[in-house]
C-alpha positions in Angstrom: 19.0 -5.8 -31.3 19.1 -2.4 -29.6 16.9 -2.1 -26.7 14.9 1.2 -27.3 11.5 0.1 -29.0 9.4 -3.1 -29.1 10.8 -5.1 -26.5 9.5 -8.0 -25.5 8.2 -7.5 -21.6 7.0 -9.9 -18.6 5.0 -8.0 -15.5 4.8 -9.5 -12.4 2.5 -8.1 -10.4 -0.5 -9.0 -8.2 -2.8 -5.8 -6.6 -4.1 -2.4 -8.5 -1.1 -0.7 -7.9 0.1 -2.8 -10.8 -2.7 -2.1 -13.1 -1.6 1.2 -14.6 2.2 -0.2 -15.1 0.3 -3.0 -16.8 -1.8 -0.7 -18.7 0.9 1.7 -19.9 3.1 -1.0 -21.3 0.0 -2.5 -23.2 -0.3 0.8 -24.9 3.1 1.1 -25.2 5.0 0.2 -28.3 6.3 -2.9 -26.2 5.2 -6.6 -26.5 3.8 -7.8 -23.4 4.7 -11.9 -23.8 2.9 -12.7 -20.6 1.6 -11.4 -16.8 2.4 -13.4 -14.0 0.5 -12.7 -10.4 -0.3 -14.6 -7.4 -2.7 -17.5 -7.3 -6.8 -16.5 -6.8 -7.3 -17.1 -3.2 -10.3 -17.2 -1.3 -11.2 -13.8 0.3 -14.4 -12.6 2.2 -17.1 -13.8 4.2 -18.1 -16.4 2.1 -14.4 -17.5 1.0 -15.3 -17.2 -2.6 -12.3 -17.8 -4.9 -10.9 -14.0 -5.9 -8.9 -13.0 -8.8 -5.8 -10.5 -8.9 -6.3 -7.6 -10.4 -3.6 -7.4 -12.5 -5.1 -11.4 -14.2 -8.8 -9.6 -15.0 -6.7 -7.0 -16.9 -4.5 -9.6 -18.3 -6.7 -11.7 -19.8 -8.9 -8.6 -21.1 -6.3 -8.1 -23.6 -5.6 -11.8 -24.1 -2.7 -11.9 -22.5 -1.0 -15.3 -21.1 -1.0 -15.5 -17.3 1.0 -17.6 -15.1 0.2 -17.7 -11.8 2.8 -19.9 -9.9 2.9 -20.5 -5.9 6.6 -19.3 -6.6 8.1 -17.8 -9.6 11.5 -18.4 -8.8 10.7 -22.5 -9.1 12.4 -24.2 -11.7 9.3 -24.8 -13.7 8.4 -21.0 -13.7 11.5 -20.0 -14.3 12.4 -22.0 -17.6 8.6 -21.2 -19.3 9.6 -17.5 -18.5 13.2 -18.0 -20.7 10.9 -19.8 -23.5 9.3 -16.7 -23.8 13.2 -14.5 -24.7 11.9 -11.7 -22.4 14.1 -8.3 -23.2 13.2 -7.0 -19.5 10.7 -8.5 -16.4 9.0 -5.9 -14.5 7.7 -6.1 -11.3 4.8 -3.9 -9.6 3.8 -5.3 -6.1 4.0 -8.7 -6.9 4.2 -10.2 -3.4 7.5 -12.2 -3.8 11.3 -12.1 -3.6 13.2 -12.9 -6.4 15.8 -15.3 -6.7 18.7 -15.0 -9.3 18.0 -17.9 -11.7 15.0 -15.6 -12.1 17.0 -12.7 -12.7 19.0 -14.2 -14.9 16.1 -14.5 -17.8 16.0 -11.3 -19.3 18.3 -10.4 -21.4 18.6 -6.9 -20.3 17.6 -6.8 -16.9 14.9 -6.1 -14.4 13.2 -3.1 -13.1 10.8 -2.4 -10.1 8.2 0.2 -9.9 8.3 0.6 -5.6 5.9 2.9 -4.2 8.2 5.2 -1.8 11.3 7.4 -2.4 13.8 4.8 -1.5 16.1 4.2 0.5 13.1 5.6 2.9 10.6 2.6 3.7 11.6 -0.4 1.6 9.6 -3.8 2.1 6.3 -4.7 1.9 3.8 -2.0 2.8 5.9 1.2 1.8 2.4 3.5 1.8 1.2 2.7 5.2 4.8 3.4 6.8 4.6 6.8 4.9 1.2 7.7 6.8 2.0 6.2 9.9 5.9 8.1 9.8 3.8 11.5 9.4 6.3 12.2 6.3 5.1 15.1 3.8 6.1 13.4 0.6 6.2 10.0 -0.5 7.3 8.6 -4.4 7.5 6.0 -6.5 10.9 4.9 -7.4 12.1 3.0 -11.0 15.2 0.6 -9.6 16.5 -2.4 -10.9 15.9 -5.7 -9.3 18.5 -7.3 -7.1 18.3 -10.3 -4.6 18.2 -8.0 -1.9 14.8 -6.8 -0.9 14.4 -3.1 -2.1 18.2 -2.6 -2.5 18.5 -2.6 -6.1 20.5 0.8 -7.9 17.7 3.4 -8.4 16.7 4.7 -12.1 14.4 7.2 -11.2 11.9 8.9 -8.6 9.1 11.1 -8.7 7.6 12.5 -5.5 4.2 12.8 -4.2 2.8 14.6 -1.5 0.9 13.6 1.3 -1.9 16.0 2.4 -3.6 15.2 6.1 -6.8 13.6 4.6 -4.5 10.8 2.6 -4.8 7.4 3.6 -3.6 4.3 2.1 -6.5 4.1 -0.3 -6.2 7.6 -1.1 -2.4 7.6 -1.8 -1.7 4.3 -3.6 -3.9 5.3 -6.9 -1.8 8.8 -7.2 1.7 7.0 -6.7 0.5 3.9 -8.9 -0.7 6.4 -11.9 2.7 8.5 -11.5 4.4 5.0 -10.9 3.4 4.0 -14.4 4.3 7.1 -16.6 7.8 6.8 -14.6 8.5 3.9 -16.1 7.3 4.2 -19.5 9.4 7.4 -19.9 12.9 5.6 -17.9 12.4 2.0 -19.9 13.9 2.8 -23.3 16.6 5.3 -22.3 17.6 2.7 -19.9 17.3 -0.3 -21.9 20.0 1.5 -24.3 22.2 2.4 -21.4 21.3 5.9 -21.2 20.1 6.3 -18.1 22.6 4.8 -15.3 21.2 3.5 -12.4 22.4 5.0 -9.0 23.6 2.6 -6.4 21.0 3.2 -2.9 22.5 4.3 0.3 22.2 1.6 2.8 22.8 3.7 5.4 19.6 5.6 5.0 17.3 2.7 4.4 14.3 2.3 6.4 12.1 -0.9 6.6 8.5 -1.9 7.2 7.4 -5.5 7.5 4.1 -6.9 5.8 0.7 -5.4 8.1 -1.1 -7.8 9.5 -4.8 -7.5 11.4 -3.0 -7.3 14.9 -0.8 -4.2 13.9 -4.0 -2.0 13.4 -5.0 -2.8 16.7 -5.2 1.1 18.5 -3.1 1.4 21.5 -4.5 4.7 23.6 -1.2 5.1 25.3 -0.2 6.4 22.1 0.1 10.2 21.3 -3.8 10.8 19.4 -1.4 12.2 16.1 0.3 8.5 15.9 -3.3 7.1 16.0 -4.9 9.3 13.4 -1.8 8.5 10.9 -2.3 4.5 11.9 -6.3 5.1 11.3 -5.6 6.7 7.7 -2.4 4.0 7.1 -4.6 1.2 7.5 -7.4 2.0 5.8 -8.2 0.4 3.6 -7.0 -2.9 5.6 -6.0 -4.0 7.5 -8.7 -1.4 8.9 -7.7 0.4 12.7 -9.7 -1.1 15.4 -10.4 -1.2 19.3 -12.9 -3.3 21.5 -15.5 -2.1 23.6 -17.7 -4.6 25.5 -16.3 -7.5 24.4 -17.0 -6.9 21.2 -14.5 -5.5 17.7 -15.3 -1.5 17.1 -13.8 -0.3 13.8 -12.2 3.4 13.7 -12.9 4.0 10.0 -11.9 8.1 10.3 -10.5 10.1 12.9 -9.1 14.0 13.9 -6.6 14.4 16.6 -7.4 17.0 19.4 -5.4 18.6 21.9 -5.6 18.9 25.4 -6.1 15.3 28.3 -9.3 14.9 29.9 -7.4 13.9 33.0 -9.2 10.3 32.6 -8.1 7.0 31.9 -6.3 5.8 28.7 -9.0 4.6 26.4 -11.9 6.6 28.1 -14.8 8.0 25.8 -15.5 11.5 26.1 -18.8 14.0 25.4 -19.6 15.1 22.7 -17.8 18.3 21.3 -17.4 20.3 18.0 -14.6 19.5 15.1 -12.1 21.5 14.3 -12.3 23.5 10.3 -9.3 21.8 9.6 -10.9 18.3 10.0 -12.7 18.9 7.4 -15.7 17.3 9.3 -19.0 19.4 10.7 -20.9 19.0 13.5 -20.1 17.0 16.8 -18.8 13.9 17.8 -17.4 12.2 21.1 -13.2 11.4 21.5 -11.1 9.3 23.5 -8.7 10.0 25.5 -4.9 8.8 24.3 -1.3 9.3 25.8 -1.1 12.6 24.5 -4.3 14.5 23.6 -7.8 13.2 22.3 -8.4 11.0 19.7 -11.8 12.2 17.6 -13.6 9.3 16.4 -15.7 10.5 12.9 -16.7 7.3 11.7 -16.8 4.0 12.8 -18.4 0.6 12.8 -19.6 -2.4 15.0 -19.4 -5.6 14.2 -22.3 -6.6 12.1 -23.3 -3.0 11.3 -23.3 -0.6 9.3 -20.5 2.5 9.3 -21.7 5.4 10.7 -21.0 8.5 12.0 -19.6 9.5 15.5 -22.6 11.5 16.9 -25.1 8.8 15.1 -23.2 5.7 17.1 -23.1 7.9 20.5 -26.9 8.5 20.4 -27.3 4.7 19.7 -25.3 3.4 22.9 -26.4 3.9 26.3 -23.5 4.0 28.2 -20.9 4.7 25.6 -19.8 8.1 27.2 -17.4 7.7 30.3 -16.9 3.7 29.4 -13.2 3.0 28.1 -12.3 1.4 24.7 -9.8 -1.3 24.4 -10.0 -2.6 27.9 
């Protein structure tokens, strides 16, 4: 059969980013045969059993779900080849790939990867965009290969970053553009049409998978590297320090210029923001390795998220005591 209309499709795919991929090819003229996407797992303070996005959706439009510990299993793989998938795609599904996988459809596999690659392949390509300070980000169409993020590239859009993007703000944007990307690429591609272009290795850039201790806030760093790492982790792994003993969450910040000539970490009085903030009003700063960190929202353990000023007037002591120590 040619491969232009109503193939028969598998998504992998686990978070929201993968919802509008999913979407799009339900719409689409395509078949979806099934959805596969991590195991529920127990999340939040009470460890109640969660769902993936990308199931909810799934099973919305009666859809059949698979959710393996690991695709690439024997099992998995041979109830994926009794389905006589046409093409598997994958939108942040959390695992690598191996080839007896690869193998099942019978034209191939393509990934919908939310940078402009080679630039930040792996796991958390948003957050490395933030924390980098790049201008533009993307979302790249590629085909899947054993190596991570190395596949031949199909197609990019760009997308750019503005200095009020974080990670929550970004991924939506990429994973909307993301999806009408690859709806427009999977035909033409599925008839040979579109080549894909091999990646230059040379240029590739990596970032790991984020974990809790990553968004811890060094002051010794310049106040512009911990703005980008408060916007990259929000919204988790969430940017943090300590003061008394005790977890403080920086939920928004503005970098300042100028040193206090105090200690790394120290809290600062009260002052106005900047227009370009985008913030009113006052609200204190700490001193980092290179300039002031301002700190417009945060939150204590326990409480609520509030603004700068609000916490300042609610701690006795808080000005002149240092953060993080």
């Amino acid at each position: 059969m040619p491969y232009d209309r109503g193939m028969r499709v598998v998504l992998l795919g686990s978070p929201a980013f993968a919802l509008p991929s999913l979407q799009g090819l339900i719409d689409s003229e395509h078949e979806v045969v099934a959805v596969v996407t991590q195991p529920d797992r127990p999340a939040g303070r009470g460890h109640a059993t969660v769902s993936p996005p990308v199931k909810e959706l799934a099973l919305a439009h009666g859809l059949t779900v698979m959710q393996p510990e690991r695709v690439s299993e024997p099992g998995p793989v041979e109830a994926l080849r009794a389905l006589s998938p046409d093409v598997l795609i994958v939108a942040a599904y959390g695992q690598i790939l191996r080839q007896r996988l690869l193998d099942v459809p019978k034209r191939g596999s393509l990934n919908v990867h939310a940078s402009l690659l080679p630039r930040w392949r792996g796991a958390t390509p948003i957050a490395a965009a933030i924390m980098a300070g790049d201008a533009v980000t993307g979302v790249t169409i590629m085909e899947v290969v054993r190596a991570l993020d190395a596949g031949p590239m199909v197609a990019a859009v760009e997308e750019p970053i503005s200095d009020h993007d974080t990670t929550g703000s970004l991924e939506p944007r990429l994973a909307a553009k993301g999806a009408r990307l690859l709806l427009e690429v999977l035909e033409p591609w599925a008839r040979g049409d579109l080549p894909a272009v091999p990646q230059d290795d040379a240029l590739a850039t990596y970032i790991p998978m984020l974990n809790r201790e990553d968004a811890r806030l060094d002051w010794s760093l310049p106040a512009v590297d911990l703005w980008r790492r408060v916007r990259a982790f929000d919204p988790w792994p969430i940017a943090y320090t300590t003061w008394q003993g005790a977890d403080l969450r920086i939920l928004e910040a503005w970098p300042l210029p100028g040193n206090s000539g105090t200690e790394l970490g120290t809290v600062l009085e009260a002052e106005a923001l900047p227009p370009e903030s985008g913030a009113t009003g006052q609200t204190f700063s700490v001193q980092t390795g290179e300039g002031r960190l301002a700190v417009l929202r945060l939150q204590s353990a326990g409480k609520r998220a509030m603004g700068g000023i609000e916490f300042l007037h609610g701690q006795h002591g808080f000005v002149s005591s240092r953060l993080g120590a």
